[in-house]
PDB file of N, CA, C and O in Angstrom:
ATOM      1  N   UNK A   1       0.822  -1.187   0.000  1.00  0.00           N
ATOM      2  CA  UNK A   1       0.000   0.000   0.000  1.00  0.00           C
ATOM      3  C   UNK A   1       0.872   1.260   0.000  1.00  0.00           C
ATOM      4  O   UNK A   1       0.503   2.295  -0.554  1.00  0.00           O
ATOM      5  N   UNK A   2       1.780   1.163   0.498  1.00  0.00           N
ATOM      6  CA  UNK A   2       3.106   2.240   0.821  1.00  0.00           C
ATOM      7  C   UNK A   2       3.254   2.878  -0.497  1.00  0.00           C
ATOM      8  O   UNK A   2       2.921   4.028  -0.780  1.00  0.00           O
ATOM      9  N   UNK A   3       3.930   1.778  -1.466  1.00  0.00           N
ATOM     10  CA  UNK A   3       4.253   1.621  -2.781  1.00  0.00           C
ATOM     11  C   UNK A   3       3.244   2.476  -3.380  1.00  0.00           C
ATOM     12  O   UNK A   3       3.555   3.641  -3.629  1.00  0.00           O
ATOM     13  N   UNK A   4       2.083   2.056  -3.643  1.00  0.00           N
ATOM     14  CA  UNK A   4       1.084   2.989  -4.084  1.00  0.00           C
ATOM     15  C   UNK A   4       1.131   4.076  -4.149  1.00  0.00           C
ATOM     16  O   UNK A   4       0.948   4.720  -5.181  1.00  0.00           O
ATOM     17  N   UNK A   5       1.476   4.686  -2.670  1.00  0.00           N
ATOM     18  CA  UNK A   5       1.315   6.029  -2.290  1.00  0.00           C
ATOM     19  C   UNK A   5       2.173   7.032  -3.215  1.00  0.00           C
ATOM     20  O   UNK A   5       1.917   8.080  -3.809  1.00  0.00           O
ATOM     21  N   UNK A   6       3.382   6.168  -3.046  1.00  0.00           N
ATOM     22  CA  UNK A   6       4.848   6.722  -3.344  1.00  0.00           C
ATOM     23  C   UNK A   6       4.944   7.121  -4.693  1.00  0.00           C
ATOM     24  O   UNK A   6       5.475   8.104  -5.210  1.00  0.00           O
ATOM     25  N   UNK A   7       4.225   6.008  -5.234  1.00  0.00           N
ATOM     26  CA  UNK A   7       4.284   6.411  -7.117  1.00  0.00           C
ATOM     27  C   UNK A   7       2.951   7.068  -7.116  1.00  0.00           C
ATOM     28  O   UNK A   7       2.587   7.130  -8.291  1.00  0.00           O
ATOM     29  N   UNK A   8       2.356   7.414  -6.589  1.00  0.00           N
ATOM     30  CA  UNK A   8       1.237   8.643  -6.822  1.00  0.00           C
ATOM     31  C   UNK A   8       1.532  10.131  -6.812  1.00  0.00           C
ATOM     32  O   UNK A   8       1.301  11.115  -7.515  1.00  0.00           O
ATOM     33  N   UNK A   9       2.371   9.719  -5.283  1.00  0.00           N
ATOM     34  CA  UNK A   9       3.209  11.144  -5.052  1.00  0.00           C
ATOM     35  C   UNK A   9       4.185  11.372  -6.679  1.00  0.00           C
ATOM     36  O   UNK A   9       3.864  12.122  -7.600  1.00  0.00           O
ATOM     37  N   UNK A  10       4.984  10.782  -6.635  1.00  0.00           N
ATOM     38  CA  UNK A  10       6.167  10.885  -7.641  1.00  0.00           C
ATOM     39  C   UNK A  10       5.370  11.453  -8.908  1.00  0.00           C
ATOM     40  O   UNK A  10       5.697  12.568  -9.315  1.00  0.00           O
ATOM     41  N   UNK A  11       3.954  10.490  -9.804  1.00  0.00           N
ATOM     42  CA  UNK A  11       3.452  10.517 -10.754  1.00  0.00           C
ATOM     43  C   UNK A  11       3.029  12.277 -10.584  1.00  0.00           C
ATOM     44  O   UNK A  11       3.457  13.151 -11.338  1.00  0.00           O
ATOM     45  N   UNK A  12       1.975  12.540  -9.256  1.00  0.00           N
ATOM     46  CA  UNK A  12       1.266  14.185  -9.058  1.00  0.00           C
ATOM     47  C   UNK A  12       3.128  15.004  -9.432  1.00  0.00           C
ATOM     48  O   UNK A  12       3.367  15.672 -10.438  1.00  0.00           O
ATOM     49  N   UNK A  13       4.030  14.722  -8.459  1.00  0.00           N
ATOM     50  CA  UNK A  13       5.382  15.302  -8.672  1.00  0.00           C
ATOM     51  C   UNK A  13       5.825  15.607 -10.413  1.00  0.00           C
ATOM     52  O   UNK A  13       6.354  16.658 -10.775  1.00  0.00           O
ATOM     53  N   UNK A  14       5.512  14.554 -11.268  1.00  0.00           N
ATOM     54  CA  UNK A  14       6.218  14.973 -11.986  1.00  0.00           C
ATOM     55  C   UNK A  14       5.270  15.492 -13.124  1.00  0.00           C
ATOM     56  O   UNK A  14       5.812  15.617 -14.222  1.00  0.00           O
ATOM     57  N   UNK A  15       4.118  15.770 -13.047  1.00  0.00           N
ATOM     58  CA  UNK A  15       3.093  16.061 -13.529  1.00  0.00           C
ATOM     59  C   UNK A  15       2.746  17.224 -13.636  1.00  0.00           C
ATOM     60  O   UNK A  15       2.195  17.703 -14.627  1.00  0.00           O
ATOM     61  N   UNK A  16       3.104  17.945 -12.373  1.00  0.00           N
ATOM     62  CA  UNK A  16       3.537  19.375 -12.094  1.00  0.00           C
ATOM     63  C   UNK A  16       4.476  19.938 -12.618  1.00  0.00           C
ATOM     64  O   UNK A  16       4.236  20.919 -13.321  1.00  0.00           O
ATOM     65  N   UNK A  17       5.666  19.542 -12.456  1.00  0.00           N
ATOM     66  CA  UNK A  17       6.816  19.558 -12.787  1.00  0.00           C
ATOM     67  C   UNK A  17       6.543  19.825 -14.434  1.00  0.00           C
ATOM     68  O   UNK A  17       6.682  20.932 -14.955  1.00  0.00           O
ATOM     69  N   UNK A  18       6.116  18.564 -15.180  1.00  0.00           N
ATOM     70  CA  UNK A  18       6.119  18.839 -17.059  1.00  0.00           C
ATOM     71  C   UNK A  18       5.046  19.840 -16.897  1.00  0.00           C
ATOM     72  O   UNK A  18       5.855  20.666 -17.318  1.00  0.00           O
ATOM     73  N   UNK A  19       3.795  20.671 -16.646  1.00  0.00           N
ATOM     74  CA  UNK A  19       2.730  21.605 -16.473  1.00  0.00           C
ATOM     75  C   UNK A  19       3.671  22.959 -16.329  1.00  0.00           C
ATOM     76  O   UNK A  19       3.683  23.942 -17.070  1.00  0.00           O
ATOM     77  N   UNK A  20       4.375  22.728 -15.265  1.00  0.00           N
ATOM     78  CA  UNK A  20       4.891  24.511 -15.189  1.00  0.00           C
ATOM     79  C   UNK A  20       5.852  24.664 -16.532  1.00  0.00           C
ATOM     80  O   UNK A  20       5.610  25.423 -17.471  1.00  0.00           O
ATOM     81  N   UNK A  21       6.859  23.882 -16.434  1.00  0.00           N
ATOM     82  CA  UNK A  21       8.047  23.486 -17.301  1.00  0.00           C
ATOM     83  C   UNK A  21       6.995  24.192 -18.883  1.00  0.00           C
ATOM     84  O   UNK A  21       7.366  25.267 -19.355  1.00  0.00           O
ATOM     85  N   UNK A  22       6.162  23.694 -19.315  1.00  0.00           N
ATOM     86  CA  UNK A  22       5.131  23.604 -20.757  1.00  0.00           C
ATOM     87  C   UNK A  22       5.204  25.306 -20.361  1.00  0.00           C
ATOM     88  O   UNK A  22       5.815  26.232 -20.895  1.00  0.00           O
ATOM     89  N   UNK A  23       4.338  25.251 -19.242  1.00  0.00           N
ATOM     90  CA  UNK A  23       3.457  26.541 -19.297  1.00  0.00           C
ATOM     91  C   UNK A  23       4.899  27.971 -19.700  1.00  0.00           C
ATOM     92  O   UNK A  23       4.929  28.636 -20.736  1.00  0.00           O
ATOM     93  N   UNK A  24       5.900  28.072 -18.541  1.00  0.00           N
ATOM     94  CA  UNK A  24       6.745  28.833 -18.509  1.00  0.00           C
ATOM     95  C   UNK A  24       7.689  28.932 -20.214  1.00  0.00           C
ATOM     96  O   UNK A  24       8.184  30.032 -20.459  1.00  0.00           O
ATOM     97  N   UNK A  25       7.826  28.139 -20.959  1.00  0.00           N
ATOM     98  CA  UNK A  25       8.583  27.951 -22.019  1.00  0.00           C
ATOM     99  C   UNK A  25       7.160  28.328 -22.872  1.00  0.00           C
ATOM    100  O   UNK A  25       7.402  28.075 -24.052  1.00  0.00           O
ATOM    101  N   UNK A  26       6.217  28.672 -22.776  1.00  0.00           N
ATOM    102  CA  UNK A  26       5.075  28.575 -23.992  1.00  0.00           C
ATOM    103  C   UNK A  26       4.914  30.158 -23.544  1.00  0.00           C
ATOM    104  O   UNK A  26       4.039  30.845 -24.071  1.00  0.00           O
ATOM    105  N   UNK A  27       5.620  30.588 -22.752  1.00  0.00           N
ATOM    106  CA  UNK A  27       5.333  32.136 -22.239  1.00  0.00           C
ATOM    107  C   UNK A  27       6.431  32.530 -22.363  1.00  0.00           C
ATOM    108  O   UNK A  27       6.344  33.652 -21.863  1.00  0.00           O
ATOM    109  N   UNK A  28       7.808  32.363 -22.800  1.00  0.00           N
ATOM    110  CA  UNK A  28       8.844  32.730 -23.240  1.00  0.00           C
ATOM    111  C   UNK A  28       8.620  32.652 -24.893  1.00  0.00           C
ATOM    112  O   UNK A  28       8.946  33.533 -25.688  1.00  0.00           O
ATOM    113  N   UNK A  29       7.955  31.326 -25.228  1.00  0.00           N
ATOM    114  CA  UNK A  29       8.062  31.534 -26.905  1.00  0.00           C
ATOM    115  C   UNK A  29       6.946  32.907 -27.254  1.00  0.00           C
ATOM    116  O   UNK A  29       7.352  33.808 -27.987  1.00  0.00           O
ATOM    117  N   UNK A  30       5.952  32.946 -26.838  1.00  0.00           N
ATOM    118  CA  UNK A  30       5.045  34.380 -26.467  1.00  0.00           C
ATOM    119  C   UNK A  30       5.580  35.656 -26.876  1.00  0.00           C
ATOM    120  O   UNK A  30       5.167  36.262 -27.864  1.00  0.00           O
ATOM    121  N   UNK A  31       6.700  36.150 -25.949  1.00  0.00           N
ATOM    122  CA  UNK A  31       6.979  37.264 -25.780  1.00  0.00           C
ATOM    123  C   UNK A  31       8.275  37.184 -26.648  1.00  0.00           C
ATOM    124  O   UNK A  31       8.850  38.241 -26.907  1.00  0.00           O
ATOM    125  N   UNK A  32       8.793  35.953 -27.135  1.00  0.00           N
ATOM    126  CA  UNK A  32      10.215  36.592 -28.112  1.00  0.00           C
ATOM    127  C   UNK A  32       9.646  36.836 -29.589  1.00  0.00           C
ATOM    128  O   UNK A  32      10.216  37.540 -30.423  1.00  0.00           O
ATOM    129  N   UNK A  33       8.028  35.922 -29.864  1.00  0.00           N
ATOM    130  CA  UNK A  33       7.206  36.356 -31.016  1.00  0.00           C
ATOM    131  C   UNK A  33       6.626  37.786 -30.892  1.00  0.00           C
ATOM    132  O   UNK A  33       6.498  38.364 -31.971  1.00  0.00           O
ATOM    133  N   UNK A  34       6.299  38.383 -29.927  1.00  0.00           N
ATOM    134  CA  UNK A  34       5.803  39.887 -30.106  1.00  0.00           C
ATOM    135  C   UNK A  34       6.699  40.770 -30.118  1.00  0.00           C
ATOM    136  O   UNK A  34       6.409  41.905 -30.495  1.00  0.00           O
ATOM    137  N   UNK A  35       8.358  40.362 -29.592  1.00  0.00           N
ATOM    138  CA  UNK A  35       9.018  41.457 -30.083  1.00  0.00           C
ATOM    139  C   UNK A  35       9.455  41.801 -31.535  1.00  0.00           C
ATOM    140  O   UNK A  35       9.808  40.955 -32.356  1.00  0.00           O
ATOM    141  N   UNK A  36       9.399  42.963 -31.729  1.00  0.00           N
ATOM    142  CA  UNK A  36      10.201  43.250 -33.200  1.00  0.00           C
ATOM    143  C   UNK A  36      11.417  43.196 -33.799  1.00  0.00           C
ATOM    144  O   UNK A  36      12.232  43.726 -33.045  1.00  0.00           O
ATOM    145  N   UNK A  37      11.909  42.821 -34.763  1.00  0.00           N
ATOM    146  CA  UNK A  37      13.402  42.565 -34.837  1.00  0.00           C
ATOM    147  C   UNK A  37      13.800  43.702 -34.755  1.00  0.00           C
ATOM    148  O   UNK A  37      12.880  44.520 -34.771  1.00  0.00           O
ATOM    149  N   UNK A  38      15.013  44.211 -34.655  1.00  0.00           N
ATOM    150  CA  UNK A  38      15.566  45.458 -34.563  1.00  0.00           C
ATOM    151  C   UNK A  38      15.878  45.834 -35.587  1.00  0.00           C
ATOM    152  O   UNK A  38      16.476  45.126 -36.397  1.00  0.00           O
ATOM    153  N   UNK A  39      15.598  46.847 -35.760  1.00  0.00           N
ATOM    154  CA  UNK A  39      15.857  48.173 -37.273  1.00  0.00           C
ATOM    155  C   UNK A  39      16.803  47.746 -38.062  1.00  0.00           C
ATOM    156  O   UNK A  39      16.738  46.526 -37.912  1.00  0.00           O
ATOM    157  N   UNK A  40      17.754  47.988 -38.904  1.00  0.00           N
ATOM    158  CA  UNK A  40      18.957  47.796 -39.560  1.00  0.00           C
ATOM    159  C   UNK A  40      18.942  50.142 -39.982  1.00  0.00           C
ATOM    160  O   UNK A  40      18.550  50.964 -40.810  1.00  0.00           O
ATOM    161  N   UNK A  41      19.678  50.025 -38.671  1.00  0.00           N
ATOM    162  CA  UNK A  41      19.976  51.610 -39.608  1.00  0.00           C
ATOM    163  C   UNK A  41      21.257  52.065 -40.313  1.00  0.00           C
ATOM    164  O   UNK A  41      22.366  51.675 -39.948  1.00  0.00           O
ATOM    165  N   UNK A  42      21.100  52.743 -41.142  1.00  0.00           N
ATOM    166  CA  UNK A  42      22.625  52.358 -42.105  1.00  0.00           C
ATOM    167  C   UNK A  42      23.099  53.762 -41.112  1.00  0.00           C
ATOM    168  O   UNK A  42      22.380  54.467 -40.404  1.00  0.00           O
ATOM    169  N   UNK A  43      24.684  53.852 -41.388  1.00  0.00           N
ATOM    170  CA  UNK A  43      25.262  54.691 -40.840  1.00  0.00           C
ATOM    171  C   UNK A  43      25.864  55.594 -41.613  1.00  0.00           C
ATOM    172  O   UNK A  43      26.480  55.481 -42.673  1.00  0.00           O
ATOM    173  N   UNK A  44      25.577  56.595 -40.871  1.00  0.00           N
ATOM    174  CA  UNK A  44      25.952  58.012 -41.960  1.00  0.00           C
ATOM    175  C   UNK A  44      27.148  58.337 -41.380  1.00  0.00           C
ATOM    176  O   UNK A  44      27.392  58.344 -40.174  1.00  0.00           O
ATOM    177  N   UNK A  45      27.993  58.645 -42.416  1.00  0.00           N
ATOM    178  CA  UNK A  45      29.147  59.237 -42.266  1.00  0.00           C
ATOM    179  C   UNK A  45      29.041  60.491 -41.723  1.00  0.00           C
ATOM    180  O   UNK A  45      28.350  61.322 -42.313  1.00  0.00           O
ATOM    181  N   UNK A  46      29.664  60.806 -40.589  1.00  0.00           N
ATOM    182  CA  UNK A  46      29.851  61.671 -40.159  1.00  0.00           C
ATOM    183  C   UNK A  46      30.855  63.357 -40.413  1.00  0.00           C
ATOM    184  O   UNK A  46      32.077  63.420 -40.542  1.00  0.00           O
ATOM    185  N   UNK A  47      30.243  64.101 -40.420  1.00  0.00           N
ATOM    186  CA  UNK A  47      31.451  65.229 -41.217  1.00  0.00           C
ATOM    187  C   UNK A  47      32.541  65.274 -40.429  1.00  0.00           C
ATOM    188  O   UNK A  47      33.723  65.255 -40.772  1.00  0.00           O
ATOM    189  N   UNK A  48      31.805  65.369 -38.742  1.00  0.00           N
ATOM    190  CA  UNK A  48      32.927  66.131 -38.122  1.00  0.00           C
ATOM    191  C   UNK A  48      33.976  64.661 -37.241  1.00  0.00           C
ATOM    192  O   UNK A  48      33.424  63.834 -36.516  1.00  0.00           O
ATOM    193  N   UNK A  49      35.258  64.654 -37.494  1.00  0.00           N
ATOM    194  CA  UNK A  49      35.859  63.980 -36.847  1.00  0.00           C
ATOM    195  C   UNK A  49      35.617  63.863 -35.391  1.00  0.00           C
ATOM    196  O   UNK A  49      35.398  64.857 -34.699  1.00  0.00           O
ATOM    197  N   UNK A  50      35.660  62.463 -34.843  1.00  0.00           N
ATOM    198  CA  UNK A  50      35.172  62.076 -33.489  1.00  0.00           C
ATOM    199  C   UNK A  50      36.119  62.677 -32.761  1.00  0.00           C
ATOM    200  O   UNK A  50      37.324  62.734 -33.005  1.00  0.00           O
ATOM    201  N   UNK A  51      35.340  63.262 -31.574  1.00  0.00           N
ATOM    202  CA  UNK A  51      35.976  63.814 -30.307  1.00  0.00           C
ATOM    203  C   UNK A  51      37.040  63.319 -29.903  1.00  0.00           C
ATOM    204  O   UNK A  51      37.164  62.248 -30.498  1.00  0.00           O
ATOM    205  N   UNK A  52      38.235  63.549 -28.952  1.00  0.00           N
ATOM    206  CA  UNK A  52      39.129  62.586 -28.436  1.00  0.00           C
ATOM    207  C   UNK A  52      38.514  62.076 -27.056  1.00  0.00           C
ATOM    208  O   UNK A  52      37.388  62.340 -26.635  1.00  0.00           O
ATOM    209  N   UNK A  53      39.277  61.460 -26.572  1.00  0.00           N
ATOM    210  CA  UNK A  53      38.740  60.643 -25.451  1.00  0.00           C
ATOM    211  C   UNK A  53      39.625  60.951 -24.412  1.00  0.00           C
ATOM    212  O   UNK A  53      40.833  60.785 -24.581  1.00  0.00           O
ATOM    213  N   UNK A  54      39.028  61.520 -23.013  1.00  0.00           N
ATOM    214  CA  UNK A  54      40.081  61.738 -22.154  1.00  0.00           C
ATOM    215  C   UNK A  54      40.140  60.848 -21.241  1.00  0.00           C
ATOM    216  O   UNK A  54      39.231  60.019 -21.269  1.00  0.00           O
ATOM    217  N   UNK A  55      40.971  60.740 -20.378  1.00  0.00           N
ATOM    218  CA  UNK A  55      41.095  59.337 -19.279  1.00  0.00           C
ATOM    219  C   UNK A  55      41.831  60.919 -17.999  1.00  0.00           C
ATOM    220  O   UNK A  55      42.491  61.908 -18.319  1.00  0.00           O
ATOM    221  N   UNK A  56      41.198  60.382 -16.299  1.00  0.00           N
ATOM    222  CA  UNK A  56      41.059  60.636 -15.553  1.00  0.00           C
ATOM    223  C   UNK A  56      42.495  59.735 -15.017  1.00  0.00           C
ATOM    224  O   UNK A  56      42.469  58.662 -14.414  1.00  0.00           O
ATOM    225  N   UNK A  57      43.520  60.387 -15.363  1.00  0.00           N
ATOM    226  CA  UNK A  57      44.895  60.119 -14.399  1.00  0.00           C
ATOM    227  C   UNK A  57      44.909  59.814 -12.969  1.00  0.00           C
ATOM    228  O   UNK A  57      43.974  60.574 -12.718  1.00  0.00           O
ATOM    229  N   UNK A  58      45.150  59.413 -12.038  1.00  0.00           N
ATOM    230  CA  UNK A  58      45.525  59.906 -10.150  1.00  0.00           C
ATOM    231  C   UNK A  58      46.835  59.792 -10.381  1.00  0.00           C
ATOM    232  O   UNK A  58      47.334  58.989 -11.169  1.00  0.00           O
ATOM    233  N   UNK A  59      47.532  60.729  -9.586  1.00  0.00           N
ATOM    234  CA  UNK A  59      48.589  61.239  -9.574  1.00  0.00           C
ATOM    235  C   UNK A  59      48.665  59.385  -8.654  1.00  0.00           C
ATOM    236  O   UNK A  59      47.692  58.800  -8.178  1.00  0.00           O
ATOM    237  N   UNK A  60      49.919  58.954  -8.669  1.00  0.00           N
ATOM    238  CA  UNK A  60      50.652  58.175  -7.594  1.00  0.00           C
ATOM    239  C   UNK A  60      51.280  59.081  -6.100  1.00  0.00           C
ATOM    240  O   UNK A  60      51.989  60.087  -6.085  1.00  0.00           O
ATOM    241  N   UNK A  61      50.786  58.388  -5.076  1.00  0.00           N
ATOM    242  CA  UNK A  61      51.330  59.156  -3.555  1.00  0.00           C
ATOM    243  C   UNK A  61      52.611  58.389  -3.332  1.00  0.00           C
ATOM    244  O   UNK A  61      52.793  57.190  -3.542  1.00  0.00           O
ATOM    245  N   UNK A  62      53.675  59.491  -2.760  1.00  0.00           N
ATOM    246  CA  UNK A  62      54.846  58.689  -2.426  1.00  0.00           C
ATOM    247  C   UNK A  62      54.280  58.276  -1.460  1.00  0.00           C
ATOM    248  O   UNK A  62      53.144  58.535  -1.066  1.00  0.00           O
ATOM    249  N   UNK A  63      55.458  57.260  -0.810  1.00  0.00           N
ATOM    250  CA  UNK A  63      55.004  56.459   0.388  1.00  0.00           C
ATOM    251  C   UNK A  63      55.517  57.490   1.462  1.00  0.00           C
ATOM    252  O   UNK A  63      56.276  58.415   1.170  1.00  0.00           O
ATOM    253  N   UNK A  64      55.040  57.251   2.728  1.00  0.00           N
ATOM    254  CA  UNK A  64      55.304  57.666   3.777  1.00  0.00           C
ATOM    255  C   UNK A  64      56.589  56.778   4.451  1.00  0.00           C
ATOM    256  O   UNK A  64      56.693  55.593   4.768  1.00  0.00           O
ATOM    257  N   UNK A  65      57.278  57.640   4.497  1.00  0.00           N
ATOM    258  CA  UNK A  65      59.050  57.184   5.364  1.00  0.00           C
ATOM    259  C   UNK A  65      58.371  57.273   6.726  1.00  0.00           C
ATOM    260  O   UNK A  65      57.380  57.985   6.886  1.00  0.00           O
ATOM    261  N   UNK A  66      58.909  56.548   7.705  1.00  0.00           N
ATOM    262  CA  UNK A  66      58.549  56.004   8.756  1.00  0.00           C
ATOM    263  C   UNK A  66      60.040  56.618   9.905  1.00  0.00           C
ATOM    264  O   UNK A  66      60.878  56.330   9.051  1.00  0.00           O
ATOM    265  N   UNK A  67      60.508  56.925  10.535  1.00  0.00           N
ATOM    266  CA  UNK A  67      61.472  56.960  11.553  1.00  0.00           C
ATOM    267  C   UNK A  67      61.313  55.486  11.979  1.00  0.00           C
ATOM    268  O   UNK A  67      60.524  54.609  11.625  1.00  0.00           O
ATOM    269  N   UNK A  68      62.906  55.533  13.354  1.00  0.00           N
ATOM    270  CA  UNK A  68      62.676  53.992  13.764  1.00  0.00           C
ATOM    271  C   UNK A  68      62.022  53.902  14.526  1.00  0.00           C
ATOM    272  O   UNK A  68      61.375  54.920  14.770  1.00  0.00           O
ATOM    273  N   UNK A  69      61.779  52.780  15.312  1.00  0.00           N
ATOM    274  CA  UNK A  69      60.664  52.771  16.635  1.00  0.00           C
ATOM    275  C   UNK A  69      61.560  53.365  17.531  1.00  0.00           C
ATOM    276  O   UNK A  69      62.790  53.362  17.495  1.00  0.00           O
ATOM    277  N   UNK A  70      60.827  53.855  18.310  1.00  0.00           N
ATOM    278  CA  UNK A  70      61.242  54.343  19.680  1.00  0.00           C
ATOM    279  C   UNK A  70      61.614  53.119  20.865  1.00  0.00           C
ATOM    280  O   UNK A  70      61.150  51.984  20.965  1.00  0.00           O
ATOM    281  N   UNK A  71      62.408  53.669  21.517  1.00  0.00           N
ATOM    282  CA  UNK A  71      63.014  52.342  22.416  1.00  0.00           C
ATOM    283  C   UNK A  71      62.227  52.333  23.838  1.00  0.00           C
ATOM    284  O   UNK A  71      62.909  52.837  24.730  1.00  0.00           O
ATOM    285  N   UNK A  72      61.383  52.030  24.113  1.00  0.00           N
ATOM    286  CA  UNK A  72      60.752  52.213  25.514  1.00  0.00           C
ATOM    287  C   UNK A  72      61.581  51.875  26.768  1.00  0.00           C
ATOM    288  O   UNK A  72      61.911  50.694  26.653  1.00  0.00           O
ATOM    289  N   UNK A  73      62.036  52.363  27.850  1.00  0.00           N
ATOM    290  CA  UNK A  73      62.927  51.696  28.901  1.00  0.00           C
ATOM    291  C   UNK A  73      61.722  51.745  30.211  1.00  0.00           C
ATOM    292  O   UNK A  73      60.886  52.635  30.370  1.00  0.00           O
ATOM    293  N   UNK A  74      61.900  50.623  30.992  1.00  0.00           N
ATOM    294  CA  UNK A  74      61.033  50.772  32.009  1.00  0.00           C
ATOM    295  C   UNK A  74      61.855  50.685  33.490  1.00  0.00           C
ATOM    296  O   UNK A  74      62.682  49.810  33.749  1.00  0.00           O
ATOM    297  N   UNK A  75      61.537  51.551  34.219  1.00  0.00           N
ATOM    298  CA  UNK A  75      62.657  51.913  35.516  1.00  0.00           C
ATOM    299  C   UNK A  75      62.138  50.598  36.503  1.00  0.00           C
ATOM    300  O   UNK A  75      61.053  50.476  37.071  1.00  0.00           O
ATOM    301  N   UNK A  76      63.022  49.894  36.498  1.00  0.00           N
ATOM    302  CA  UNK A  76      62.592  49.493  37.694  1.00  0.00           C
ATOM    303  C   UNK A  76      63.133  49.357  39.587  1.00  0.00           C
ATOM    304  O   UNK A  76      64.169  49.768  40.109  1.00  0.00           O
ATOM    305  N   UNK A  77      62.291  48.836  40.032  1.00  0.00           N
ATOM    306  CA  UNK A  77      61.735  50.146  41.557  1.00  0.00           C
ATOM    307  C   UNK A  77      62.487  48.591  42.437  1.00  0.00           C
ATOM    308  O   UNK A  77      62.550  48.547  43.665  1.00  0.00           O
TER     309      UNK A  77
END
């Protein structure tokens, strides 16, 4: 009787499973049919030569020189 159950479950499982699977792919083929292909626009030569292109340098920071450590002495009493 177990058995039964199990392949009922599995059968409802995969039944669902092919239903959404259909549904979701039949709603993707949908919406790539209503879009429009894209234009083909020819390109016009332009009169004026293209702008140059500038780039945003940062200067490099020297490093910071360090002194040596300090020598701590502790007095003792």
């Amino acid at each position: 009787m177990e058995f039964i159950g199990l392949l009922y479950l599995a059968i409802i499982f995969l039944s669902c499973f092919a239903i959404i699977a259909f549904f979701k792919l039949a709603y993707l083929g949908l919406t790539n049919l209503r879009k429009q292909p894209p234009e083909k626009h020819e390109e016009k030569k332009s009169e004026k030569p293209p702008e140059p292109v500038y780039y945003i340098v940062e200067k490099k920071r020297a490093r910071k020189t360090y002194s040596k450590p300090k020598e701590i002495i502790f007095k003792d009493k």
